[in-house]
N, C-alpha and C positions, 0 to 999 in steps of 0.2 A: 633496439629500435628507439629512436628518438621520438618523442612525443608534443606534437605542439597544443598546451593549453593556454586558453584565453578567456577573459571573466567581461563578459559586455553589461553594462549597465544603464538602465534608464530612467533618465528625472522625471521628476513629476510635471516637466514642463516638455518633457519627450526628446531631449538632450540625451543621445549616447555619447558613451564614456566606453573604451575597450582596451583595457589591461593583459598585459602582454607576460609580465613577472608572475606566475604565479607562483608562492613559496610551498602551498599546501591545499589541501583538499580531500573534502569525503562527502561521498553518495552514500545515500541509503536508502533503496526500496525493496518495499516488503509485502504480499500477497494483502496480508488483512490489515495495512496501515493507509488508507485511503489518501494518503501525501507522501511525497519524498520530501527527505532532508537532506540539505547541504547545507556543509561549514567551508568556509574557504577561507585563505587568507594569501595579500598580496599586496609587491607594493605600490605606496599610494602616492600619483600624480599629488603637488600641491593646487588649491586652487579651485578645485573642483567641488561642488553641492554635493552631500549626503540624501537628499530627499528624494531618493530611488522609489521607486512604483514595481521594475521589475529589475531581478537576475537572472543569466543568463552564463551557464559554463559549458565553454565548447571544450572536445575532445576532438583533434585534428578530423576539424571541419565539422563533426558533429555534435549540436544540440543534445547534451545529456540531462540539461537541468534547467528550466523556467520557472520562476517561482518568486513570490512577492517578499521582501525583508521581514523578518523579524526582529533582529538586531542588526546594527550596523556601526564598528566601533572606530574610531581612525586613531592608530595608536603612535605618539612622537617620542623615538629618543634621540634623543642630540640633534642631528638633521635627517635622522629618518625615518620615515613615514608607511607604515602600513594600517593595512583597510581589514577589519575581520569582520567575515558577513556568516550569519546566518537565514537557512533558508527554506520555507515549506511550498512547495508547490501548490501552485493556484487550489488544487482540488481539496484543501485544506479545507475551503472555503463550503466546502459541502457540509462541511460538520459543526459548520458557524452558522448556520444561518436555518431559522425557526421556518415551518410552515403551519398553516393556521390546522386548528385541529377540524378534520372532517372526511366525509367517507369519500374516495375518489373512486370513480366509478369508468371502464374503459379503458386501463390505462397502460401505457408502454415507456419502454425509456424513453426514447424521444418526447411524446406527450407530458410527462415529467419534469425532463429536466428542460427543455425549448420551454415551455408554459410558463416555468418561472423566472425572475428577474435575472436580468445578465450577468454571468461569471465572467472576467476576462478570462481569456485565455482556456478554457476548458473545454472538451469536445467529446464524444462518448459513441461508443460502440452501434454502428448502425441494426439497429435491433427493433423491428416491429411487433414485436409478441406480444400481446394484448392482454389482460387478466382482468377480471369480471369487477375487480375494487381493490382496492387497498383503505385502510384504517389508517388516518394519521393521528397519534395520538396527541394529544398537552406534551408542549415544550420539544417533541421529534426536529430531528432535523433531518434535510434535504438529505443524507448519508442514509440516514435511519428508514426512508421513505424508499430509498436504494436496494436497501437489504431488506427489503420486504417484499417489492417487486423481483427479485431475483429467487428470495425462495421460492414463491409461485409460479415464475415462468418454469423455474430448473432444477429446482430445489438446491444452487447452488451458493457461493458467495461472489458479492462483486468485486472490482479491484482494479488498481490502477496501470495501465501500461504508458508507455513513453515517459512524457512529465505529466500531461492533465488528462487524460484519455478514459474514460471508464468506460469498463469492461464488464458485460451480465452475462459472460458465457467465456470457455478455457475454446482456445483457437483449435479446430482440427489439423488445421493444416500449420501450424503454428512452426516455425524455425527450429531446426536441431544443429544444436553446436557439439561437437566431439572434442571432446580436453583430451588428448594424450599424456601417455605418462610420462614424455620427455617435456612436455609444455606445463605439467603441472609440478608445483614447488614443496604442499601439502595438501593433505585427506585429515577427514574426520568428520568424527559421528558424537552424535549425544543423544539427550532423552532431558522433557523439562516438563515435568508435571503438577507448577504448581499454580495455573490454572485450573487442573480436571477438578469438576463435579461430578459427582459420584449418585446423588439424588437429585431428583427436581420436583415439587410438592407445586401446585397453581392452584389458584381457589379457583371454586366455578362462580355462576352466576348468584348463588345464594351465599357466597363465602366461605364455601367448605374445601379444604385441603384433602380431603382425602376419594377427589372424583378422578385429576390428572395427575397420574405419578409416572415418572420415568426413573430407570434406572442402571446405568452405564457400566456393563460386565467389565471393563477391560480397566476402569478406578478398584473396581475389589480384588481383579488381579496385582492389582500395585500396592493391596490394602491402604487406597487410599478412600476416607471417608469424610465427604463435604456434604451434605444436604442446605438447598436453597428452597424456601420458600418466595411463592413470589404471586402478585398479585394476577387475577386474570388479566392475560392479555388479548386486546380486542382486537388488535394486529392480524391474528390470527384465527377470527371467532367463528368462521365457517367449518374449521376443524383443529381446533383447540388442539390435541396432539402433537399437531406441525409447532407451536411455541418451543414445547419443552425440548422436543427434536433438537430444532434453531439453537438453543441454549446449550445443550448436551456438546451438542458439534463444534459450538464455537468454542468451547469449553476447553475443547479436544488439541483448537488451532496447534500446528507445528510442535507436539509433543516429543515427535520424533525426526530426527533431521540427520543429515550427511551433509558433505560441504567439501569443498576443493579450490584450494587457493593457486592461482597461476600470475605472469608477469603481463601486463597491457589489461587491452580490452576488447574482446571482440562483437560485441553488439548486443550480448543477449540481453533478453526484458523480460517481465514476469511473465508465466506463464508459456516462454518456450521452453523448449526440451532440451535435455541438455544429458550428455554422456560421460560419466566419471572411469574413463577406459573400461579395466574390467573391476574396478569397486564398485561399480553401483550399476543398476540397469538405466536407463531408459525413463526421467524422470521431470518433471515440470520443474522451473526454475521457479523457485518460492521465494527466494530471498537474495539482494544482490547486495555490495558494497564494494564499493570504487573507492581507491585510491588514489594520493597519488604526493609526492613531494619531490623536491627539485628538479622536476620534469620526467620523474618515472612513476609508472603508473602498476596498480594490478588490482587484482578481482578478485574477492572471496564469495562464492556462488555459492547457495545452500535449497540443495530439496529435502521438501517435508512429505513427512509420511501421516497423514491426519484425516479426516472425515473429508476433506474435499480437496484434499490434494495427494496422489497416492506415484511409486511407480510404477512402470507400465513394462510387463514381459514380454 
């Protein structure tokens, strides 16, 4: 199947630009990576402004990538010209930017993120769940204020679907995709544990490390031993416990994974489901990466096995 990609581009002066060539390309989203990335490259009209605001890569007809430049290089040999762009999705922007420190009191996604100053392009999970405060600490960012409301509503993590979209809850009703095993090209599995923590030590309100300890049976099973001291967090001050928890878990992100590479692309985004025939059950799509070079494309799909993403029998 033939695939038509196209890379649209917009000035800072609101001038689209839509490239028609493109030579190469890769997506990357990932459960606990609050942005996507894309690399592209493609060739370049002469003539044309670098001073892009946003990117834009369609996959026949569909928007898989919006995202503001990070690099932008225009490369000449002889008479010809290509464009290599790099690219994080607007929702980067969550984790750039400071909120003043103080207790918030009320509060929801919406209340949250509508309250603060305008992101282009970003839009989030229609979610009225309320929680009684959140603590915003010295130097947190609007990410950090995220994940804080999300363990309190669900005790879960947040995360990105489409390009800018967060999400404080895994979809029930969420899309399942069936990979067969004449559609798919490879499988595999691994294990990456060099994240886990093994200990967690918090001082309490007097400075003492030996009030909050947690510690993670499944790092001694691996004889892996890290212990983290860490200061109190007020994050969490209603029930101190839930930090180390928080920490323990995240600790844990995608230690375990399976994966299934096939040809194209057929739609899926974090957090659907997705079926490895008979390798794998019945599992949330944790991690994607798109392909693609001289108009063929494919997908290496990966679900994790971890504190907040499991599969499902």
């Amino acid at each position: 199947m033939s695939n038509i990609i196209t890379l649209r581009l917009t000035t800072s002066s609101d001038i689209e630009y839509v490239l028609n060539d493109i030579l190469s390309f890769k997506i990357v989203r990932e459960y606990y990576t609050p942005y996507n990335i894309l690399t592209v490259k493609a060739v370049y009209p002469r003539d044309i402004s670098v001073r892009f605001k946003k990117v834009e890569l369609i996959l026949n007809g569909e928007v898989i990538h919006t995202g503001l430049v990070d690099t932008c290089i225009v490369e000449r040999v002889f008479d010809f010209e290509t464009i290599n762009i790099k690219s994080k999705s607007f929702t980067v922007l969550l984790c750039q930017n400071q909120l003043a420190p103080e207790l918030k009191s009320n509060v929801s996604l919406s209340s949250l993120i509508d309250s603060f100053i305008t992101i282009p392009e970003i839009s989030h999970e229609d979610n009225e769940d309320v929680v009684n405060y959140i603590y915003i600490k010295n130097t947190s960012t609007l990410w950090d204020a995220v994940i804080n409301l999300t363990h309190k509503i669900n005790g879960g993590h947040p995360y990105i679907r489409e390009s800018n979209k967060v999400m404080v809850s895994l979809l029930e009703d969420a899309s399942i995709f069936n990979l067969s095993k004449s559609l798919v090209t490879s499988t595999g599995s691994g294990l990456d544990t060099t994240k886990i923590i093994s200990d967690i030590h918090m001082q309490d309100i007097d400075g003492n490390y030996d009030t909050y300890n947690l510690n993670n049976p499944l790092a001694s099973d691996l004889n892996i031993v890290r212990h983290k001291h860490i200061d109190l967090d007020r994050q969490y001050l209603s029930n101190p416990s839930d930090a180390l928890i928080y920490k323990l878990n995240f600790s844990m992100r995608g230690y375990y994974f399976v994966y299934a590479t096939y040809n194209g692309y057929l739609g899926e985004d974090i957090g659907d489901y997705v079926n490895f025939y008979n390798y794998f059950p019945k599992s949330r799509v944790s991690k994607l990466e798109i392909t693609g070079k001289d108009g063929n494309v494919s997908t290496k799909v990966y679900a994790y096995t971890d504190s907040y993403l499991s599969y499902e029998i």
